[in-house]
Structures are given as C-alpha cells and as structure tokens.
MARRO-253265 format. One record per residue (C-alpha): residue in one letter; x, z, y. Coordinates in steps of 0.1 Angstrom, whole numbers, padded with zeros to 4 digits, always signed. Each point is the difference from the previous one (the first is absolute). Example, Ala and Ser with C-alpha at 12.3 -4.5 7.8 and 13.67 -1.06 7.14 Angstrom:
# MARRO-253265
a+0123+0078-0045;s+0014-0007+0034;
//
This chain:
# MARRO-253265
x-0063+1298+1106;x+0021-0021+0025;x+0014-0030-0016;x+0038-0005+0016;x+0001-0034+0018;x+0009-0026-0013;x+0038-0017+0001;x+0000-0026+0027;x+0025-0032-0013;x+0009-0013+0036;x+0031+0020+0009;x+0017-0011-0032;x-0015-0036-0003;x+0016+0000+0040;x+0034+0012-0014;x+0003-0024-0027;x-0007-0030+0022;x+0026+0016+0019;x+0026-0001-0020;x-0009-0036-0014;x+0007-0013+0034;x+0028+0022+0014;x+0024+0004-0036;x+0005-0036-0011;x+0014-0012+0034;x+0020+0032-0001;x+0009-0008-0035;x+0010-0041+0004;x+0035-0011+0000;x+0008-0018+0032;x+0003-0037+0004;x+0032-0013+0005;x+0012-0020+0031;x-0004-0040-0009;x+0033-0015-0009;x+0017-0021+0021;x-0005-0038+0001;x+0017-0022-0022;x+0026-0021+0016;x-0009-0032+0015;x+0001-0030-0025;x+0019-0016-0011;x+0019+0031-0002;x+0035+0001+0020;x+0027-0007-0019;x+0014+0036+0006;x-0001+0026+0031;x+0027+0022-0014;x+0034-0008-0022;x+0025+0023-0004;x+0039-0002-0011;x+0020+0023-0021;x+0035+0004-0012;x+0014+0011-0033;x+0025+0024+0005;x+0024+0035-0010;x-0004+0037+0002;x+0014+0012+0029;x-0008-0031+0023;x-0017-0011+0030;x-0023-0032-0001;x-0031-0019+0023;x-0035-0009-0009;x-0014-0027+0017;x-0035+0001+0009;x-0020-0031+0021;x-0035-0002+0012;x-0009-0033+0004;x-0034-0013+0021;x-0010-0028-0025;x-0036+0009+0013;x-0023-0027+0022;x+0001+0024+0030;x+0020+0025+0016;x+0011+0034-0014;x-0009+0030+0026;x+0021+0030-0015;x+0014+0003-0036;x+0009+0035-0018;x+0021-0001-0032;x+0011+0027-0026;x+0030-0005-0022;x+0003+0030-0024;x+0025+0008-0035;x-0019+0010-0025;x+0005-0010-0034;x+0035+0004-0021;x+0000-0025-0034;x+0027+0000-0026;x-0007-0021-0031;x-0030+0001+0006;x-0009+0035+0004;x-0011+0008+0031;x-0007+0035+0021;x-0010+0008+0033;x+0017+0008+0034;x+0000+0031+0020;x+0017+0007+0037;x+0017+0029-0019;x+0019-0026-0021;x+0039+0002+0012;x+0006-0028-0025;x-0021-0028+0016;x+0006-0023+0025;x-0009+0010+0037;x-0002-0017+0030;x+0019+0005+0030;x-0018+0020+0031;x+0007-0023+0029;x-0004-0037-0011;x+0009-0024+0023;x-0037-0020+0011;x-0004-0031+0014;x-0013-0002+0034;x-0035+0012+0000;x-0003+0018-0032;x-0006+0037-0004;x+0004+0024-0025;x+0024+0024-0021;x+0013+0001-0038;x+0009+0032-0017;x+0007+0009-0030;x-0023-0027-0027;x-0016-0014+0028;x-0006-0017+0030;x-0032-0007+0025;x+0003-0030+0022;x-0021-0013+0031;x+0001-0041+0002;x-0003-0015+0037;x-0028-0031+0002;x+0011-0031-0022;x-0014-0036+0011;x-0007-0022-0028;x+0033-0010-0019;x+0020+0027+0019;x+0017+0031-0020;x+0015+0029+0002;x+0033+0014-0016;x+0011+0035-0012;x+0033+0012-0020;x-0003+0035-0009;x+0039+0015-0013;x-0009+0021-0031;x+0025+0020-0014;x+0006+0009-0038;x+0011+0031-0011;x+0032+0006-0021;x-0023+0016-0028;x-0024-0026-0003;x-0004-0008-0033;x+0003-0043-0010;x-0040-0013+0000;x-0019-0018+0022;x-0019+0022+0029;x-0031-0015+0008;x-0012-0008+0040;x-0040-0001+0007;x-0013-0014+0029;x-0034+0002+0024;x-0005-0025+0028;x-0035+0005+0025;x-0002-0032+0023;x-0022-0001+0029;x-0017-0034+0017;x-0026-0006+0024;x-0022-0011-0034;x+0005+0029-0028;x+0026+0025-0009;x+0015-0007-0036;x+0015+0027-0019;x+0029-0010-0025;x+0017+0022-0027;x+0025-0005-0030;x-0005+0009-0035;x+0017+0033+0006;x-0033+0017+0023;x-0025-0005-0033;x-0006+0024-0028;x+0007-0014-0030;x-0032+0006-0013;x-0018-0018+0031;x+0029-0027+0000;x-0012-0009-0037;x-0040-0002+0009;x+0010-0024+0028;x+0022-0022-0020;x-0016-0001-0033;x-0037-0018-0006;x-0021-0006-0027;x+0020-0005-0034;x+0032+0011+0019;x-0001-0034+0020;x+0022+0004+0032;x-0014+0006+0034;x+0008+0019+0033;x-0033+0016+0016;x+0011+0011+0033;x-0035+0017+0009;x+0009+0023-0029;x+0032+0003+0013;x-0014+0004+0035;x+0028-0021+0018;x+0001-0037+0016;x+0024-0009-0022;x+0038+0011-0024;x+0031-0010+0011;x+0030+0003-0015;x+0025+0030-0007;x+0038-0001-0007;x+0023+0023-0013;x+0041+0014+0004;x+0020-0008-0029;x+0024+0025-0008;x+0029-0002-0027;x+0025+0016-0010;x+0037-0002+0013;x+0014-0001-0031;x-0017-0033-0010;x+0024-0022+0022;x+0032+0018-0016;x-0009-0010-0037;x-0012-0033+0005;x+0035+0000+0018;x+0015+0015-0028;x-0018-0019-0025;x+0012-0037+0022;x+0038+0014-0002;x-0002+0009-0035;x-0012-0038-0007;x+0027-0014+0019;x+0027+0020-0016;x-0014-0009-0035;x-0003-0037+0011;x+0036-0001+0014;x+0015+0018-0033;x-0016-0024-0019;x+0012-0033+0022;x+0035+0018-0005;x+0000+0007-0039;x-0008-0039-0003;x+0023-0012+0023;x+0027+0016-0017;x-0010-0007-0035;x+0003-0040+0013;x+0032+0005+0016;x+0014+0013-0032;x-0011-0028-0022;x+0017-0021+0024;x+0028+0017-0006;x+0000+0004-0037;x-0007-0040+0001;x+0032-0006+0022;x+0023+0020-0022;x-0015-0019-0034;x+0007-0034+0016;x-0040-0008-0003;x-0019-0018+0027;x-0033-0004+0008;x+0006-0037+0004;x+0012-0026-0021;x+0042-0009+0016;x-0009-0029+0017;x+0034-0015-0009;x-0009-0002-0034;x-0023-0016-0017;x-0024+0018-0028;x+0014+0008-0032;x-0027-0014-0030;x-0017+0031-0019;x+0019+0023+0028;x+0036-0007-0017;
//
C-alpha cells in the first residue's frame, strides 16, 4: 500500500513570514510632520495684537490687526487667518457656523495696505504679509458688520500667523485652533501645575485672541433713564427743603422772633 506523501511546511512557513513583514508597516499609524521651532529666545514681545470695539446690533465697526517683525532677521512672506468662531453669553458658550445670519461678518473687499493680499468673507479672512525688516510692521483694519439680530454677548475672533525667514518658519495660533481636550494636556502638568507644551500643541508658539462685544441698545436708555430719575428725585428734594426753610422764615417774621439777639438791646437776665 502507497503511503500519501507527506505535508511539506514551506509554502505556509513562507506565507507567514510574509505577512509578518508586509502587515505591520501596512498596519502603523504614520508619523507626524515635526513641529515647528520654537520662537527665538528670548521670545518677542508679540508678532500679532489685535483691537476691537464694543458695540450695537445693527452697526458697522473695525478690527485692528498688526504684524510686527520683533524677530533678529528679516521676515520673507507672512500668511495670516482671522476667523469668528465662538459666541459666549454669561458664560455659556456655542459654536459658529457660516450659516449663522446672526453673527458678525466681514466685509468682502477690505481696503489693504500696499503689498498685502487677500480677501474676507463671511467669519473670515486670509491675508498675505509683504517682507518685514526687523522692527518694521504691518497694519490691517478689516470693517465687520453686525447684524440687527445679533443677540448681546461677546463673539469670539481666533487667529493663525505662519512667518517665514531665511532661518525657520514659525507657525503661531490662538487658543481658539485647539480642542479642548488637547488644549488641557498642553496646559496642565503633573498635579494640575500650569504649563504650555507647544510640541503637543504642534505650533512655535500662542498668541493672543480678542473678541466683539455686543450689547444691547436698550442698556444706554435705562441707565439714561435711571440718571434722569435721580436728578428729578434730587431736585424735588432740594425744593421740598428749601421751601420748608423759607416758611419758617416766615412764620419767625410774623411772631416778631429772630434768630439773633436785637443788637440794640442788651440781654434780659433768665430771658425776661
């Protein structure tokens, strides 16, 4: 009797090794890109600052925005975001969407400086900064316009700067780019200490953000009410008093009685 041949392991000792070599590269998460530098130190004393205004529903006002070169060496190119995207009311806070007819918008043809490029529409606005020498700067005033149905609350502006120079380029964002979750792992250390890891954060550094205050129109009319009412009250009162002293005069006249003692007279003993 023919015994059947016997199983050869190769082919699947050849597929295993296979797969051991081919499915955990297909399998691995890639590496992120390494995070920008860190800003030179000491660190400048602030590439971006912004100004807002505080004003009604139904209104027009500016930000302000400057870029600043308070680097050692020249800035090639500079790109900057400005975006709406946070409303806050006591403290409660929700997020912005182009589809909101409430919000703030900016308008579509800013007027630029000489040398800058870009557009705003809607919540935001991409810029393209000309070179900046050391100490030199840039300024942009972007007209943003508030609707008549905005509700009173502050509307929240974030902001990303990329700078280029001939030795790195730094990437800069406000708190308003980060997840919450990945904002608190950056900020918080061991035993809740404070810090701010910007490899976790993957930038050179935060700037600052700003925000439009927005109140409501009746707020000037009360306290306007409220400052007349006071006045009022305040003159009926000086009134009431200065007639209550007129009329003792009066009733003091009529009775003979004086304040004074009648200097052409002297002083009775015991007030006879």
């Amino acid at each position: 009797m023919r015994q059947a041949p016997a199983h050869r392991p190769w082919p699947c000792l050849a597929l295993l090794l296979t797969l051991a070599v081919t499915v955990p590269g297909a399998l691995a998460v890639p590496v992120s890109a390494a995070s920008p530098p860190p800003l030179p130190s000491p660190e400048p004393a602030g590439l971006l600052a912004l100004s807002t205004e505080t004003t009604t529903p139904g209104t027009s006002v500016t930000v302000g925005l400057t870029v600043a070169n308070d680097l050692p060496s020249p800035i090639r190119n500079a790109s900057l975001q400005i975006a709406f995207y946070r409303f806050n009311v006591n403290g409660a806070t929700q997020g912005l969407a182009p589809g909101d007819a409430w919000a703030p918008t900016f308008d579509a043809t800013p007027s630029l400086p000489p040398g800058v490029q870009g557009n705003a529409a809607g919540l935001s606005g991409n810029f393209t900064l000309p070179s900046l020498t050391p100490g030199s700067e840039v300024h942009l005033a972007l007209a943003v316009s508030v609707p008549p149905a905005a509700p009173p609350g502050s509307y929240l502006l974030r902001d990303r700067l990329v700078v280029n120079t001939s030795q790195a380029e730094y990437l800069l964002a406000s708190r308003g780019y980060f997840p919450d979750a990945l904002w608190a792992r950056a900020t918080l250390g061991a035993n809740d200490t404070p810090q701010l890891n910007l490899s976790l954060l993957g930038v050179s550094g935060v700037i600052p953000e700003s925000a439009i205050g927005v109140e409501s129109p009746w707020v000037t009319p009360i306290l306007l009410t409220i400052l007349v009412s006071a006045l009022a009250i305040g003159a009926g009162v000086g009134v009431y008093l200065f007639r209550q002293r007129s009329r003792g005069r009066e009733a003091q006249s009529r009775t003979g009685a004086s304040g004074e003692p009648d200097r052409n007279h002297a002083p009775r003993a015991f007030g006879k």
